[in-house]
MARSEMI-445634 format. One record per residue (C-alpha): residue in three letters; x, y, z. Coordinates in steps of 0.25 Angstrom, whole numbers, plus 5000, padded with zeros to 4 digits. Layout:
! residues N
ALAXYZ ...
END
This chain:
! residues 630
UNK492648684956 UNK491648594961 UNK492348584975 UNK492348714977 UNK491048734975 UNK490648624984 UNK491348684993 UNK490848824992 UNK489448774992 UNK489748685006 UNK490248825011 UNK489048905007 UNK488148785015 UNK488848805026 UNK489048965026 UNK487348975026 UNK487248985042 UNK487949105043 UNK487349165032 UNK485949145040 UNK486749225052 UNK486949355044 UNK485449365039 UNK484549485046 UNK483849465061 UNK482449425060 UNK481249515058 UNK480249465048 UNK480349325045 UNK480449275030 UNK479849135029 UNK479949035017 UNK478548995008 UNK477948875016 UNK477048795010 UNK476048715020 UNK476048565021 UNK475048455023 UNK475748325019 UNK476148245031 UNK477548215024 UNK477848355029 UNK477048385041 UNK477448245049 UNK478748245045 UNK479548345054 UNK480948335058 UNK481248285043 UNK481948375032 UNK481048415022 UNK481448515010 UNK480548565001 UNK480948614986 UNK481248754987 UNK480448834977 UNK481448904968 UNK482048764967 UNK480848694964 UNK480548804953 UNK482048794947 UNK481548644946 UNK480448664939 UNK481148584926 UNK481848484934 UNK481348344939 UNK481248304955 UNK482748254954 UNK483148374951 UNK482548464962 UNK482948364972 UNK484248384967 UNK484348544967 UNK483448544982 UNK483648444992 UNK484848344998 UNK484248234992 UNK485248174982 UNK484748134968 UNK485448024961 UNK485048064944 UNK485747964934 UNK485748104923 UNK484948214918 UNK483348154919 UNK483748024923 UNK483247934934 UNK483548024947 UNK483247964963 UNK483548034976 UNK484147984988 UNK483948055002 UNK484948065013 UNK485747945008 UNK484347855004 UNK483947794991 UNK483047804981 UNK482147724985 UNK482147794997 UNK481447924993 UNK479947954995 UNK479348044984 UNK477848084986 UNK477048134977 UNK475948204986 UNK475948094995 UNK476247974985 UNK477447914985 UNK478247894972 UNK479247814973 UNK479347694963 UNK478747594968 UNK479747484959 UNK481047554962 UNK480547634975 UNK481247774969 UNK480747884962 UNK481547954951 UNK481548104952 UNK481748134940 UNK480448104935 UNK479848224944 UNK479748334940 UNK479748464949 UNK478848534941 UNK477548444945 UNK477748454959 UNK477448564967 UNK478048544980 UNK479548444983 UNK480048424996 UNK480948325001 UNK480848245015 UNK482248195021 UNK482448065028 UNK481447985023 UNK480047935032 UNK479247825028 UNK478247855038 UNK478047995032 UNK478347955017 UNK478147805016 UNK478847685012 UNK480247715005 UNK480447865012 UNK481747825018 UNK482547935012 UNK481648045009 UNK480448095001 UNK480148184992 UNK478648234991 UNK478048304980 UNK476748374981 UNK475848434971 UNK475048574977 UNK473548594974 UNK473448714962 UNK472048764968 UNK471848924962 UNK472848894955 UNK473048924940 UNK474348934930 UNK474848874918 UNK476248854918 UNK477248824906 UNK478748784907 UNK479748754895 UNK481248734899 UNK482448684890 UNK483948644895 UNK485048554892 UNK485048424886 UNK483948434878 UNK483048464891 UNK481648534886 UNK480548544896 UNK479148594895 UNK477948594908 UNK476648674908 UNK475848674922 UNK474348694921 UNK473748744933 UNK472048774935 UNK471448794951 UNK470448854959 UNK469848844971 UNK469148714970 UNK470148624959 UNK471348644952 UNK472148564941 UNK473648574936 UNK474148494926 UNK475848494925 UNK476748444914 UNK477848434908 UNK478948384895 UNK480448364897 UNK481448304887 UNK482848314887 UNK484148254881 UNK484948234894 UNK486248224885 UNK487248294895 UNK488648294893 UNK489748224902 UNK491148174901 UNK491248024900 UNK492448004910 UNK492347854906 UNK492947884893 UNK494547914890 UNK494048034884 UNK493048084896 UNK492348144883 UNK490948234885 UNK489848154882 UNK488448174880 UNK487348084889 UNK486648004878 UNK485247944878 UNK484748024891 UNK483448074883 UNK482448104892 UNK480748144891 UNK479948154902 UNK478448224904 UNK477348224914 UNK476048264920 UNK475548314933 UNK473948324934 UNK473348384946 UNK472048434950 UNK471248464964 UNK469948474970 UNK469648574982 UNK468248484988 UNK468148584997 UNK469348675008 UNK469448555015 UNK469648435004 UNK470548434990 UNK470848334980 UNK472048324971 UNK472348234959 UNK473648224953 UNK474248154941 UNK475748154938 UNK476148104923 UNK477748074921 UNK478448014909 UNK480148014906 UNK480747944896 UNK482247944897 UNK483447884892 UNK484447824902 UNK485947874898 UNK487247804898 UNK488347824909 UNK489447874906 UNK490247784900 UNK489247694895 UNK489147694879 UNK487547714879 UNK486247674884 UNK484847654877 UNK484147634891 UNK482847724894 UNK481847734903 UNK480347794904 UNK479847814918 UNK478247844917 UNK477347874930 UNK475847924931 UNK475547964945 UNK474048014947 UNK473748054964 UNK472448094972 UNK472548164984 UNK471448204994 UNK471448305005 UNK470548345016 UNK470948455027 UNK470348505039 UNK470948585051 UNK471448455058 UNK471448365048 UNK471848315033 UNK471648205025 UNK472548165012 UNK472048055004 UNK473148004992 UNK472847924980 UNK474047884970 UNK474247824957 UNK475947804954 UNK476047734942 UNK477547714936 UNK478147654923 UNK479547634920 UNK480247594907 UNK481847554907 UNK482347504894 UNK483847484891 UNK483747424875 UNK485247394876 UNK485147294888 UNK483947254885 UNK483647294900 UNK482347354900 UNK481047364913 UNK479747434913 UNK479047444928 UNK477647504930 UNK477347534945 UNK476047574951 UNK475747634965 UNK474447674972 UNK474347764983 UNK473347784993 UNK473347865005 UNK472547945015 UNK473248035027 UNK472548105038 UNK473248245043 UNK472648255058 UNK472948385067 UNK472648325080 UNK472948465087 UNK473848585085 UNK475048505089 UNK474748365083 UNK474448325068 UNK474148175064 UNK474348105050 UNK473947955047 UNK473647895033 UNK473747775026 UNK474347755011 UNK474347635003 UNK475347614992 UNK475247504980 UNK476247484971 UNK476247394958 UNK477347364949 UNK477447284938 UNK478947284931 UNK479947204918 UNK480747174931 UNK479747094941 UNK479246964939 UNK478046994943 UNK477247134946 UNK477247204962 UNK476447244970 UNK476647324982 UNK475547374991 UNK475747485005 UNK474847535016 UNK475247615025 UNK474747685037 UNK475647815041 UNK475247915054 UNK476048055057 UNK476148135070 UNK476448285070 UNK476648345084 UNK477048505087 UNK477248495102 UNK477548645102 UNK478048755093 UNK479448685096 UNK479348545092 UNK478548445084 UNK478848305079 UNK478048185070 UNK478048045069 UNK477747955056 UNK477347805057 UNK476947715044 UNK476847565042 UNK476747525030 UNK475947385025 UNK476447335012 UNK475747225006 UNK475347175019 UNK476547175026 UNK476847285036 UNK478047355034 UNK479147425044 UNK478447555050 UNK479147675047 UNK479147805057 UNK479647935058 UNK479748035068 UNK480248185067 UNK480348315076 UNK480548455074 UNK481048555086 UNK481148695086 UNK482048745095 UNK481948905090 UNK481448975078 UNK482748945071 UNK483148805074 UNK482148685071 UNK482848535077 UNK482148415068 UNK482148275069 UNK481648145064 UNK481747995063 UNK481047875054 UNK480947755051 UNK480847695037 UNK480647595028 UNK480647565011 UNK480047465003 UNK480847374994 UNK480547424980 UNK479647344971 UNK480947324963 UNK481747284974 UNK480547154976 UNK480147134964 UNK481247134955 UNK481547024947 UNK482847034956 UNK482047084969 UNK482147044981 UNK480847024986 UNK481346995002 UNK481647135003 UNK481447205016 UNK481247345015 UNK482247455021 UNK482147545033 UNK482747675036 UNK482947745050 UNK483347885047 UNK483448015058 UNK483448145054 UNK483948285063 UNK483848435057 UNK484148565062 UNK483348685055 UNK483848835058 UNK482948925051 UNK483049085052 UNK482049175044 UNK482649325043 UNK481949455037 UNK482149405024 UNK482849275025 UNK482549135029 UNK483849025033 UNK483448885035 UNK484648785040 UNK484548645042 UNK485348535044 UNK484848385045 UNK485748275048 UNK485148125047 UNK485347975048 UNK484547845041 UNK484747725041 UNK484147625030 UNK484047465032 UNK483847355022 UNK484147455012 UNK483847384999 UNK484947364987 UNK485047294974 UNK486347214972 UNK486947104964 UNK486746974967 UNK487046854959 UNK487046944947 UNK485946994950 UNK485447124957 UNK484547094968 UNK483847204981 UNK484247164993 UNK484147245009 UNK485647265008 UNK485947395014 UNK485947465028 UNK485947625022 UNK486547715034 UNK486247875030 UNK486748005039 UNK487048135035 UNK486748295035 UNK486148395030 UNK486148545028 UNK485148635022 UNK485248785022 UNK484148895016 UNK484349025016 UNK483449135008 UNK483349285007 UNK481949355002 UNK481949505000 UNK480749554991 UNK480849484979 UNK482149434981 UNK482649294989 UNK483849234989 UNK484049114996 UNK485248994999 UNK485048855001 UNK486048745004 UNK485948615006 UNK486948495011 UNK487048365016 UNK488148255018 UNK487648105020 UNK488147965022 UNK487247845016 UNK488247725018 UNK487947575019 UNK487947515033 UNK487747355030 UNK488347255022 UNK488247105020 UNK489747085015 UNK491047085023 UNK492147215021 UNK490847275014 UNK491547415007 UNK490047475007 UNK489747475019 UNK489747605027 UNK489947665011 UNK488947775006 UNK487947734997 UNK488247734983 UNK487647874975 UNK487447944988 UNK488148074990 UNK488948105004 UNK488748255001 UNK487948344993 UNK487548484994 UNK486748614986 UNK486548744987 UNK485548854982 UNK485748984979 UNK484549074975 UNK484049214973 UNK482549264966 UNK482049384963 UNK480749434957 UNK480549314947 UNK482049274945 UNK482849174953 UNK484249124953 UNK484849014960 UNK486048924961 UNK486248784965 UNK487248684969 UNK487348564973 UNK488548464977 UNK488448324976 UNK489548244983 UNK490048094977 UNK489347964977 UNK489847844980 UNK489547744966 UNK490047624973 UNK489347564987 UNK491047534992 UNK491147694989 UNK492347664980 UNK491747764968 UNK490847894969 UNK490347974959 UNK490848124960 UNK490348244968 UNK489648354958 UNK489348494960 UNK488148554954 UNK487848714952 UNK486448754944 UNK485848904941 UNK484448914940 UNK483849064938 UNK482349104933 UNK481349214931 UNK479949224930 UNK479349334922 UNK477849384920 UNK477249414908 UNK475749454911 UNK475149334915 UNK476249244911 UNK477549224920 UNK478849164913 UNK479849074920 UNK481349074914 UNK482248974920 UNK483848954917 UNK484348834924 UNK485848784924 UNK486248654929 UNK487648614934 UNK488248764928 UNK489648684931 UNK489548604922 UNK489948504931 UNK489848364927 UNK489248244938 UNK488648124941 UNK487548084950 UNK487747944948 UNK488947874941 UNK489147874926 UNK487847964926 UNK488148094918 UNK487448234925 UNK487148344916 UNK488148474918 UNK487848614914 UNK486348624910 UNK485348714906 UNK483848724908 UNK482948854903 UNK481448864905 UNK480448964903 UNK478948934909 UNK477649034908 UNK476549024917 UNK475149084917 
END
């Protein structure tokens, strides 16, 4: 059954051209909800793929965690070892480590480990997700060599609501959020927060056993709350002010694999995250000034090893950027950012330190109404040593109103991971890896009376150096610059949508089929070289299928997600999985109060998979909510 299906949803992706052939002739055009831009991760970073969340996604979302929206609206594939536990991303073939997440403008990546878990953010407290391919650490900074995902919190000026959200589903999942929003003209203040328990105890077959008898996932408890605190000033039209304050707090347990008698391991991740951002526009000109608090606290215990850390990592961020438009064709950017990290950890000898400055400079040109380009340059300082210079260059050409050509290139660079120096086994010789990646696109957009079809299809290359990796030496496990990371691929990204009145129906499909292999080795008749990197799908694919009306919508996904290689010789995989999920609402108004009601089911086949070996996913679940807002 799952074959088929695959196969009937490869079918429907590749049958979407010819339905843009059978739409009406243009008279009137139907244009999607744009949403104006200042940052300069956007603005000088043409030629790059960049998809933001849709907004029926991002509202069916709305209970989930970062991890899984990523999951249900981009090509990025998410490694989760379970249902709310520890989940990273990796982009076109990259690793963890390799991901950028901002934070309206501060990076938030760890500084020990150099990832961040997704599943620690959740959708609600952000108002706006987009995700940047290829990775530019002249755009992004140290570490974007795969690609980023920014965040962005939006003013609530002459704005006012209180908003209330309770929601229960399978395996003891109970949530509960309420949103307080107050603004005027001059200042605003919203408060966000919310309270989530749940069992986590799913139900799998344990094919290690004689018996492959249906067990029940033990000691995967799992609470987690948090805050979000903003407020802004309007000095006067030209100049605003905004503080933010982000609380997050999880406690979980940490499940046995399958075939593992038990596990009394838990971990508590806490972070406080407090943010100052200034902004001053003119007609030609504006300036952003950032200042950052990060703090982070981790606690792992395993009482029957005995193996047990607690880290506590610090960062501060400064930054100040200048937006310049030199004339109707040209605009400018240049800035400086510092970034100091402090970490103190039970696995260092001693506590680290880490400090960055780094100057960055953008230029956007529209030579005419056809073609524009940018470039990017950075240098980075840290700790008084200069750094490898990262760049990036990109062009869009527009050949007619339907066809767009892209293009871009950089050059990038990531820092070894506190962890990967300071370890008790670190290697503090390290150098840190480079990444050359190239990038062509190919946009068709056609807009109809009532429809709108975008096509695009992105094919890329990268290559990473020095690419650092822990293995075992001398009994003991040690980071070295092992790995010479070659990653090419395509992709394909279809959107069709229909809008009549009330009514819109729309069709999205997405796929893309990538080799990341290994391209050096240091032993003779090596069986991993040329090999796909292990946990790294070759294939993967989704599709979405929506219809609203009034205050209801209805919407189908699926997503396929080919096997992963578990061993680096290729000899075992993990198997492929097909995933189908049904999401419908309707909103309702009574007077002055409006009614949200959600059903949402997960994996409605019942189909049992893994993301990652002997790690148990949930299968058929449920999730209901109600909210009310004022």
């Amino acid at each position: 059954m799952k074959k088929v299906l695959a196969f009937a949803g490869l079918l429907w992706l590749s049958c979407m051209q010819l339905l843009a052939q059978t739409l009406p002739a243009d008279t009137v055009q139907y244009l999607p909800n744009f949403i104006a831009r200042s940052q300069r991760f956007e603005s000088f970073n043409i030629g790059a793929k960049m998809v933001r969340a849709d907004s029926l996604v991002k509202l069916i979302a709305q209970h989930d965690n970062l991890a899984q929206l990523l999951s249900y609206n981009s090509q990025v594939f998410v490694r989760a070892y379970g249902p709310n536990q520890i989940a990273t991303t990796s982009f076109r073939g990259a690793g963890a480590q390799h991901t950028a997440v901002l934070w309206n403008g501060v990076n938030l990546q760890n500084s020990l480990m150099g990832q961040t878990d997704f599943s620690l953010l959740p959708v609600g407290f952000i108002d706006d997700i987009s995700v940047h391919y290829g990775g530019n650490s002249a755009l992004y900074g140290a570490g974007a060599i795969g690609g980023a995902v920014i965040l962005n919190n939006a003013p609530a000026f002459n704005k006012q609501s209180i908003s209330y959200q309770i929601g229960a589903g399978s395996f003891g999942l109970m949530q509960q959020r309420l949103t307080l929003t107050f603004g005027n003209k001059k200042c605003y203040f919203k408060a966000r927060t919310y309270y989530q328990t749940a069992k986590n105890n799913i139900e799998y077959h344990d094919y290690t056993s004689a018996e492959n008898s249906l067990q029940k996932l033990a000691h995967a408890q799992q609470k987690s709350y948090g805050l979000m605190l903003e407020s802004g000033f309007m000095i006067n039209p030209k100049q605003e002010i905004n503080l933010r304050y982000w609380l997050g707090f999880t406690d979980r347990n940490i499940p046995p694999t399958i075939g593992m008698a038990f596990n009394n391991a838990y971990q508590i991740d806490e972070f406080n995250r407090l943010g100052f951002e200034w902004k001053r526009a003119t007609n030609k000109t504006r300036w952003i000034g950032r200042l950052a608090f990060v703090n982070d606290y981790l606690n792992y215990n395993d009482p029957t090893t005995y193996n047990s850390g607690i880290s506590f990592s610090k960062t501060i961020v400064s930054e100040l950027e200048n937006t310049i438009q030199i004339n109707l064709k040209t605009g400018l950017n240049f800035g400086i950012n510092y970034t100091g990290n402090f970490a103190q950890s039970s696995g260092y000898i001693q506590n680290a330190s880490r400090n960055n400055l780094a100057s960055f400079l953008s230029l956007n040109n529209n030579w005419n109404n056809k073609f524009k380009t940018t470039a990017n340059l950075r240098q980075d300082i840290v700790d008084g040593v200069f750094q490898p210079y990262t760049a990036g260059i990109g062009a869009d050409y527009k050949w007619n109103q339907y066809l767009n050509f892209t293009v871009n290139a950089n050059k990038s660079f990531r820092l070894p991971t506190l962890n990967d120096l300071y370890w008790v086994t670190g290697n503090p010789n390290l150098l840190p890896e480079k990444g050359y990646a190239q990038e062509l696109g190919l946009i068709v957009k056609r807009t109809f009376v009532h429809a709108y079809i975008n096509l695009q299809f992105n094919v890329f290359n990268r290559q990473i150096n020095n690419w650092i990796l822990w293995q075992p030496y001398g009994g003991t496990w040690i980071p070295q610059n092992l790995l010479e990371v070659w990653s090419r691929g395509i992709e394909w990204n279809t959107r069709y949508t229909y809008c009549y009145n009330k009514f819109m129906f729309s069709l999205r499909g997405d796929i893309s089929y990538l080799l990341s292999t290994n391209q050096k080795t240091n032993l003779p008749n090596d069986a991993t070289l040329g090999k796909q990197l292990i946990y790294i799908p070759r294939l993967t694919y989704q599709s979405w299928l929506s219809v609203t009306c009034n205050n209801t919508y209805f919407s189908i996904n699926q997503t396929y997600t080919g096997y992963r290689f578990t061993s680096s010789d290729n000899t075992s995989f993990v198997n492929d999985y097909l995933l189908l999920n049904v999401f419908t609402g309707k909103s309702f108004q009574f007077k002055k109060v409006k009614v949200d009601a959600k059903i949402h089911i997960n994996n409605i086949l019942n189909n049992e998979y893994q993301v990652l070996p002997s790690r148990p996913m949930p299968m058929r679940n449920f999730l209901f909510s109600l909210g009310f807002t004022i």
